[in-house]
VOBA-1610 file (N, C-alpha, C; in pm, whole numbers, padded with zeros to 5 digits, always signed):
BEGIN
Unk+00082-00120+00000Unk+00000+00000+00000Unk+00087+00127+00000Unk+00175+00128+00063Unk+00273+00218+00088Unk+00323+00228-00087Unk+00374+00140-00117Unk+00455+00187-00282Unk+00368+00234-00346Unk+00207+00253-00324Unk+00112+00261-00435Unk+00065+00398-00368Unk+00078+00418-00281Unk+00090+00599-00233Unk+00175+00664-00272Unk+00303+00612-00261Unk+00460+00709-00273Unk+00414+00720-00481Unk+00351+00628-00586Unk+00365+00634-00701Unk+00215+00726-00712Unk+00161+00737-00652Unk+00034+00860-00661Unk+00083+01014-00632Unk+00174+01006-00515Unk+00242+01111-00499Unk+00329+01154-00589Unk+00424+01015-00684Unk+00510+01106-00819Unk+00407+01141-00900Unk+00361+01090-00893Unk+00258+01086-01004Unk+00215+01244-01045Unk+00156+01253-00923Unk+00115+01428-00903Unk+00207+01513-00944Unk+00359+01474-00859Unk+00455+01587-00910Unk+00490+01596-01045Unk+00514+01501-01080Unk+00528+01518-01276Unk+00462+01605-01362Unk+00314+01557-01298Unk+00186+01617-01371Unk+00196+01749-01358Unk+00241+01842-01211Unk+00227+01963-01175Unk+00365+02034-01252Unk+00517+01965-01255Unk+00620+01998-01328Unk+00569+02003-01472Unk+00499+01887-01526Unk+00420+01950-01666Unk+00368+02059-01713Unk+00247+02073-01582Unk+00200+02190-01569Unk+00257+02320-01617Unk+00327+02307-01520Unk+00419+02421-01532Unk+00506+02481-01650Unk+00591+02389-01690Unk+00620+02339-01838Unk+00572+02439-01908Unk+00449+02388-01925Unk+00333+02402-02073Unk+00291+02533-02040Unk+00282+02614-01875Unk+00237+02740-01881Unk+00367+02856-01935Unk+00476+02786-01880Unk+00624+02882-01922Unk+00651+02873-02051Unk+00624+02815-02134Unk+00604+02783-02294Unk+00524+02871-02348Unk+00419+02836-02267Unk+00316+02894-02380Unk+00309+03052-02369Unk+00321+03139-02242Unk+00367+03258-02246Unk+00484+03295-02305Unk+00556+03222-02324Unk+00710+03265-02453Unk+00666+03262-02576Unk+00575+03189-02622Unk+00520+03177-02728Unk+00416+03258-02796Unk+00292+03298-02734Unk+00184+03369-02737Unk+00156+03494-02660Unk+00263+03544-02545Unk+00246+03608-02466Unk+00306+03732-02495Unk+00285+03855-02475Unk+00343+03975-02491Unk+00461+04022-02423Unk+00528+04095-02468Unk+00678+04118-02396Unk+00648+04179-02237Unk+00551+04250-02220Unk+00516+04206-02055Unk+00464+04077-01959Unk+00424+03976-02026Unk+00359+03847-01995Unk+00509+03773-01951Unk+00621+03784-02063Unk+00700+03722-01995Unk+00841+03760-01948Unk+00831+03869-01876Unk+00935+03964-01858Unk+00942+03874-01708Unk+01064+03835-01645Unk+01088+03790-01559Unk+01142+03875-01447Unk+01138+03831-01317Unk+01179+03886-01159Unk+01294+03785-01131Unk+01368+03845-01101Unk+01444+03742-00965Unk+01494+03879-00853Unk+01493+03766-00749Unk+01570+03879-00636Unk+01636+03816-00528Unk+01690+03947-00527Unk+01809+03869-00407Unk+01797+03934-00231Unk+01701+03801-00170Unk+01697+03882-00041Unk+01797+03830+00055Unk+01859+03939+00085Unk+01960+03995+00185Unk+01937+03995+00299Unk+02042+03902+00440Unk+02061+03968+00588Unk+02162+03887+00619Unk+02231+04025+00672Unk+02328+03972+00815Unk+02439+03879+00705Unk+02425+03894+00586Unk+02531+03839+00488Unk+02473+03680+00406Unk+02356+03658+00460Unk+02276+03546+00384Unk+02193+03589+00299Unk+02148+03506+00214Unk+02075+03496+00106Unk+01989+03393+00087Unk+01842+03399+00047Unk+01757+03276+00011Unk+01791+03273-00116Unk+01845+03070-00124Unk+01770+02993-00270Unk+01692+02921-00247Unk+01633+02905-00408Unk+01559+02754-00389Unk+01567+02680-00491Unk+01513+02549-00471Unk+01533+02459-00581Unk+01362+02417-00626Unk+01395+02435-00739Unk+01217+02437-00831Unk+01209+02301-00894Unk+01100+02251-00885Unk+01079+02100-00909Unk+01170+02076-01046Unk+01174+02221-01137Unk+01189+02171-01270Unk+01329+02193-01286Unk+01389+02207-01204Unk+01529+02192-01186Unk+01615+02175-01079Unk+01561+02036-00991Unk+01594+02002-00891Unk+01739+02018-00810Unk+01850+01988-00949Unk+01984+01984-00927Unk+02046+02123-00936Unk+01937+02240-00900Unk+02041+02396-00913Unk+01918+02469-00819Unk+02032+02514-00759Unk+02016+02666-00643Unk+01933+02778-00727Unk+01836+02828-00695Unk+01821+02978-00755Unk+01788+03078-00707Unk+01752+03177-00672Unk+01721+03305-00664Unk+01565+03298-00674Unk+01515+03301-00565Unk+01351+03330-00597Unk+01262+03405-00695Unk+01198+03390-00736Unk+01133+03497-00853Unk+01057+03414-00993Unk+00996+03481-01124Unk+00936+03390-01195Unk+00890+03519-01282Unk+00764+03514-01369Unk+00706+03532-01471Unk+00638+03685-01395Unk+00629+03779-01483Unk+00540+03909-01450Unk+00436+03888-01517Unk+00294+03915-01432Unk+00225+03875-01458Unk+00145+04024-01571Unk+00069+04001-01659Unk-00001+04141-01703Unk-00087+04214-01591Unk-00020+04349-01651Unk-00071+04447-01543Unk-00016+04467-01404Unk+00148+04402-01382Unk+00239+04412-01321Unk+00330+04464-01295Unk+00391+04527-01196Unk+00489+04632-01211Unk+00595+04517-01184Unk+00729+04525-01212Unk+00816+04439-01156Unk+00866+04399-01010Unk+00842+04538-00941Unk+00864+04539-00788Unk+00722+04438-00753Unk+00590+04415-00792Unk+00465+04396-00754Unk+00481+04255-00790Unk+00580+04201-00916Unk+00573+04051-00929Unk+00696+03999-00837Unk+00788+04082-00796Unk+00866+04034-00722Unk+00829+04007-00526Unk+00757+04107-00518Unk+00691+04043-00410Unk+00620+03925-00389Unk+00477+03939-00514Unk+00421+03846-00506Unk+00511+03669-00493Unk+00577+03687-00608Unk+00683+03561-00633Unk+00767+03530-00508Unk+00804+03608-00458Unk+00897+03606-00340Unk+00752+03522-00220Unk+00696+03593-00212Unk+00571+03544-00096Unk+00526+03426-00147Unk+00486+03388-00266Unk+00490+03252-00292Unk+00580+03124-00302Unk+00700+03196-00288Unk+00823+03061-00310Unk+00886+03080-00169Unk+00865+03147-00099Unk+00956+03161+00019Unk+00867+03168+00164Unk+00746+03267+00123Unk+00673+03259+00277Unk+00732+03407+00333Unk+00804+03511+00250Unk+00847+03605+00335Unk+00769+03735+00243Unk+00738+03854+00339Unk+00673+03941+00268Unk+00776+04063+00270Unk+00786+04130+00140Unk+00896+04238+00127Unk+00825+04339+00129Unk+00868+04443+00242Unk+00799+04561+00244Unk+00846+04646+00145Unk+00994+04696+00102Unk+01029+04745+00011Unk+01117+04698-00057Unk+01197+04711-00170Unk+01326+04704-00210Unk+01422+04836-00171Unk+01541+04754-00203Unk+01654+04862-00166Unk+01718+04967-00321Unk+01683+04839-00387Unk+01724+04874-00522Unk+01743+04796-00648Unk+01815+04805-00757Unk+01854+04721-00836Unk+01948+04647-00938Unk+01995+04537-00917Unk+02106+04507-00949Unk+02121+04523-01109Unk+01997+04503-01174Unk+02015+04514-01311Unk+01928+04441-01411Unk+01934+04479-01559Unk+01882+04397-01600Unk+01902+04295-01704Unk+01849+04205-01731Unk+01985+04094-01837Unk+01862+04045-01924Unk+01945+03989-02037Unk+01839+03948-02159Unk+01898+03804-02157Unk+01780+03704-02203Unk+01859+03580-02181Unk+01840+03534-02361Unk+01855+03392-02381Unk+01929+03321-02521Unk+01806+03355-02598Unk+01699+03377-02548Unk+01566+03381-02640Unk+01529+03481-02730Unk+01624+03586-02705Unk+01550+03712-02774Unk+01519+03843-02693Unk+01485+03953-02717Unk+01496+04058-02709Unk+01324+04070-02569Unk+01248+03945-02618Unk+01116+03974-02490Unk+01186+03870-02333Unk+01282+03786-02374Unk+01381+03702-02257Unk+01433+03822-02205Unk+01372+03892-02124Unk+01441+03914-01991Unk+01432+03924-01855Unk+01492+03991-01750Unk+01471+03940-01681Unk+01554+04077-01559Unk+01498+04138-01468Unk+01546+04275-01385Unk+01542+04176-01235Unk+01689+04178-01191Unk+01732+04141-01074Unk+01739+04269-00907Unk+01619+04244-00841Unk+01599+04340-00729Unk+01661+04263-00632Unk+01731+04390-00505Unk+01722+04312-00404Unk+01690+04408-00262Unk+01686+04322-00165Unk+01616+04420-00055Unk+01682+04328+00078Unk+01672+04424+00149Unk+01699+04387+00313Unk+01552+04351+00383Unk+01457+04404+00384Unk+01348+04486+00410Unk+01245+04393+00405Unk+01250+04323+00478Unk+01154+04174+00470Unk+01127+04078+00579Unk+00988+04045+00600Unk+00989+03971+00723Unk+00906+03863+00722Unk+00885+03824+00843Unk+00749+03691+00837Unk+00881+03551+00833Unk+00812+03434+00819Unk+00896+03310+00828Unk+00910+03211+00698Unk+01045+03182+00701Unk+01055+03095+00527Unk+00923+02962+00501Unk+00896+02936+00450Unk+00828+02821+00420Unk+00953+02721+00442Unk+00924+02611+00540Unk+00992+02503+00512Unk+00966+02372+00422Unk+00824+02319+00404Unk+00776+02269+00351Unk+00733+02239+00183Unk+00796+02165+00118Unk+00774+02187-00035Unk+00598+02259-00060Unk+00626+02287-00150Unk+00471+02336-00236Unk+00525+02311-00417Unk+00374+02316-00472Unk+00367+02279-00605Unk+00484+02325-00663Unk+00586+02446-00644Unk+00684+02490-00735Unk+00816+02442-00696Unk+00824+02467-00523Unk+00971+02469-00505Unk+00983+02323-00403Unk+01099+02298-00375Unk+01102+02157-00364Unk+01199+02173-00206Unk+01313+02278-00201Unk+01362+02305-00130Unk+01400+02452-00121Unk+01408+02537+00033Unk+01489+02659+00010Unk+01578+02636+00125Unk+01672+02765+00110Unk+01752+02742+00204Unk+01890+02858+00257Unk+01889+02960+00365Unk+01974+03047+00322Unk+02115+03059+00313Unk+02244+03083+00256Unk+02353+03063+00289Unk+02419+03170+00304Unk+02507+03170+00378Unk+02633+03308+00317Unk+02664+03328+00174Unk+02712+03419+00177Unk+02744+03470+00054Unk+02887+03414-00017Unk+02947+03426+00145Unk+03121+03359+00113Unk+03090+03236+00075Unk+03006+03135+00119Unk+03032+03021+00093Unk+02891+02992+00017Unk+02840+02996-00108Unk+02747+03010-00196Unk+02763+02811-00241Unk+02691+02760-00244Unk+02660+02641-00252Unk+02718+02582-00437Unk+02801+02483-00424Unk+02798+02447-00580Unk+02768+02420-00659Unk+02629+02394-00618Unk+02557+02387-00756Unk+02433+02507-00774Unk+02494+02604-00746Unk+02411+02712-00739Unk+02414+02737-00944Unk+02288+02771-00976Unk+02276+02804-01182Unk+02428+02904-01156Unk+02482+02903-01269Unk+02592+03028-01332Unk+02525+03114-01292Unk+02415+03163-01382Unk+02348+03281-01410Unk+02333+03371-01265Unk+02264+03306-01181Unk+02247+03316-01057Unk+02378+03357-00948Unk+02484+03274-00994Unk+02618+03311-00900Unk+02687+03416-00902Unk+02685+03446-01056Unk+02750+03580-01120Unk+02658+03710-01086Unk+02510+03717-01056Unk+02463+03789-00999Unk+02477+03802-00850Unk+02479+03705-00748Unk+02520+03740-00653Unk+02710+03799-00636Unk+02789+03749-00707Unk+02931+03820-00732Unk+02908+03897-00727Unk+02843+03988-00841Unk+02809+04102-00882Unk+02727+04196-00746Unk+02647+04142-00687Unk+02602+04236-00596Unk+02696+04206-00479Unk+02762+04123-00449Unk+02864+04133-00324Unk+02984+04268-00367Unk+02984+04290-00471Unk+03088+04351-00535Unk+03052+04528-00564Unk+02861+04521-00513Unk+02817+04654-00515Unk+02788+04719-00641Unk+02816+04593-00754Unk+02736+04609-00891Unk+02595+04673-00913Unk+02503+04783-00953Unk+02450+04821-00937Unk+02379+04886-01062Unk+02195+04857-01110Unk+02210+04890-01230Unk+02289+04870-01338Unk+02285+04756-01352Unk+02417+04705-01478Unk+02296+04625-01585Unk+02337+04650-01707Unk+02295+04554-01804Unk+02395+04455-01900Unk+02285+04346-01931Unk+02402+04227-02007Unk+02309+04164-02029Unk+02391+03982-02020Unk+02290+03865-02063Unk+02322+03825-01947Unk+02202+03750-01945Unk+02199+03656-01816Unk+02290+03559-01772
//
């Protein structure tokens, strides 16, 4: 009975990583250059930082954040995203690290915020997106943290500020 629970339970997760899939697709595809303008951010204390790991890429660290939704300001999807993958609510940002275009084209991008300015308690518990979070120092940044992701935290340990590039 037990193996035939634990295979109802993958079962689900696949289906919901599908999910997901097919919604991040199909806004690259059909969606307007605000539909899929992306958030990430980097919240800051005391020299730590939250990642997490997203079902759909189990084996890499990231930076909380996701898809702007229409009729979104970027600070407004970065909260929201942040409160959904983490459990913490950002009262403000501090500022911004920048913004980067990724391999897709000129609507792939993606404005990296970060803030001190945040409270309430992490989610410990998986949910439909993220699988694990977890905060570390900065000095010692985990190895399998994405590139993309590491070079942005470099970059803001380093007081990089408002910068543009590729991701």
């Amino acid at each position: 009975m037990k193996n035939v629970s634990e295979m109802i339970a993958r079962a689900k997760r696949e289906i919901e990583k599908f999910q997901y899939f097919l919604k991040f697709w199909a806004l690259r595809m059909i969606g307007s250059e605000k539909d899929i303008g992306g958030v990430r951010v980097i919240l800051i204390r005391n020299g730590r930082v939250v990642l997490l790991r997203h079902w759909l890429s189990p084996n890499v660290w990231t930076l909380p954040g996701g898809g702007i939704n229409k009729g979104e300001t970027p600070s407004e999807a970065g909260k929201r995203e942040v409160w959904e993958e983490t459990g913490y609510k950002i009262n403000s940002f501090d500022g911004q690290l920048g913004i980067y275009r990724g391999r897709m084209g000129e609507k792939d991008s993606a404005i990296v915020l970060y803030t001190e300015d945040f409270e309430g308690g992490m989610k410990w518990l998986p949910n439909l997106e993220v699988m694990e979070r977890g905060l570390f120092d900065l000095d010692q940044l985990p190895s399998d943290l994405s590139p993309a992701n590491r070079r942005r935290l470099v970059a803001f340990k380093h007081g990089v500020r408002n910068q543009r590039g590729k991701w």
